[in-house]
Phi, psi and omega in degrees: 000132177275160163324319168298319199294313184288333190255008156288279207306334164321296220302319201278018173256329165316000187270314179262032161313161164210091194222069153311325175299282189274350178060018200235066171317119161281131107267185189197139160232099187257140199243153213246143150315300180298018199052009197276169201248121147236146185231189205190146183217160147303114205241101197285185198185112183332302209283125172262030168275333202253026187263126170268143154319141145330312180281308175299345181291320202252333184274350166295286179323338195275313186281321169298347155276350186094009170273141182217009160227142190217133188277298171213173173223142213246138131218150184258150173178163231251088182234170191269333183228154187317128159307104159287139178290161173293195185276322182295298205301316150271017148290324171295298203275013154277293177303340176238359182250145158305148147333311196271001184291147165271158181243099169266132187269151147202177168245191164287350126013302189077004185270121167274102160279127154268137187203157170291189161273318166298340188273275097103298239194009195310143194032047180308150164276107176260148175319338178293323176330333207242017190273132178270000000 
C-alpha cells in the first residue's frame, strides 16, 4: 500500500467520527509489518476524559487482533496544518512505534508531514523507566 493509498484510508475512516460535541473529525489509518490496515476515528463522550483518539483506536484495534509491529500510521482532519496527535496518543504510539515508524500528518488540504516517532516524541517516556 502507498503512502497516498494509506492516507485516502485516513481521510475516509473521518466518516465514521462520532464527535457530537467538538464537531472535529479524526481519521487514522495504521499500516501492520504483515501488511494489514486497521483503521480508526474519534470516538467522543459527555465525559471527555474517556473520548479516544483516532490514532489509538485504530493502533488498539490492531493490538487486539495480535498485531503488534507497525510499520507507519497515517492520520487526517479537516486543520489548517497537517493534524498533529495529541500528547496521550504520542505517548501511546511511543510505546509501540520503532524511532523509525513514519507518522504521515496530513489535513483536507493535501498539505502533508511526514516525521518519524522519534521527531515525534523525543525523549518519551519508556518502559525501560520503570526498570530498577
Amino acid at each position: 500500500m502507498s503512502k497516498q493509498q494509506l492516507i485516502e484510508k485516513a481521510i475516509e475512516s473521518r466518516n465514521n467520527a462520532y464527535v457530537p460535541y467538538s464537531n472535529f473529525q479524526v481519521g487514522a489509518a495504521l499500516r501492520t509489518k504483515s501488511g494489514k490496515v486497521y483503521t480508526g476515528c474519534n470516538i467522543e463522550n459527555a465525559a471527555y476524559p474517556v473520548t479516544c483518539c483516532a490514532e489509538r483506536v485504530a493502533i488498539f484495534k490492531a493490538i487486539s487482533e495480535g498485531e503488534t509491529e507497525f510499520v507507519e500510521i497515517a492520520v487526517a482532519a479537516n486543520t489548517e496544518r497537517p493534524v498533529p496527535p495529541c500528547g496521550s496518543c504520542r505517548q501511546v504510539m511511543s510505546e509501540f512505534f520503532n524511532p523509525d515508524t513514519e507518522i504521515h500528518l496530513t489535513n483536507l488540504k493535501a498539505n502533508t508531514m511526514t516525521i518519524k516517532m522519534d521527531e515525534l516524541l523525543p525523549f518519551s517516556f519508556q518502559k525501560t523507566d520503570m526498570d530498577k
